[in-house]
Steps between C-alpha positions, in 0.01 A plus 500: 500500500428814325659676249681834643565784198731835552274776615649649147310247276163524684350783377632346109335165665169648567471676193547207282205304727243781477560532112463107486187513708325760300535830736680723342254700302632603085630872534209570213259396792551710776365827522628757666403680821204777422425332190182211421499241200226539280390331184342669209340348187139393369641126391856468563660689813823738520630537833562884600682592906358841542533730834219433762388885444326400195259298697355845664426646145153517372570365169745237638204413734241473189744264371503254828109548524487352137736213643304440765175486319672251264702249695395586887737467741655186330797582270591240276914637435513538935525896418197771473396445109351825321294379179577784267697564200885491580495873292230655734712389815772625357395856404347476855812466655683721361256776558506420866875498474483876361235595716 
């Protein structure tokens, strides 16, 4: 014997189960399409979404060659991490947003 909803509650129904079972991701956590997470910081770590075209710069890829050298290919926060000053990446950024 099963339990039979109206096709009107199921899509409510299945919303409330992934949300109890942990799917649904916070809104702060998804990044959107064209974009890539990266954290920034020497000791604690700012999270920055910046477009994918950043990655093809020279001084963006100085940046992720000083990542690499530092943590490998192992990311502690799941996201690339860029060990500089959150300042430097910032001016960065918005140079390559002017450029």
């Amino acid at each position: 014997m099963g339990v039979r909803l109206r096709s009107s509650l199921l899509p409510a129904a299945k919303k409330i189960l992934k949300m109890q079972l942990g799917f649904v991701k916070k809104q702060s956590d998804v990044v959107p399409r064209g974009h890539v997470a990266v954290y920034v910081g020497d000791t604690q770590r700012k999270r920055f979404v910046v477009p994918v075209s950043y990655l093809n710069h020279p001084s963006f890829q100085q940046l992720l060659n000083r990542g690499e050298e530092e943590f490998g290919y192992h990311h502690p926060h799941g996201g690339l991490t860029i060990p500089c000053k959150e300042g430097a990446f910032i001016d960065l950024t918005s140079r390559l947003q002017h450029s």
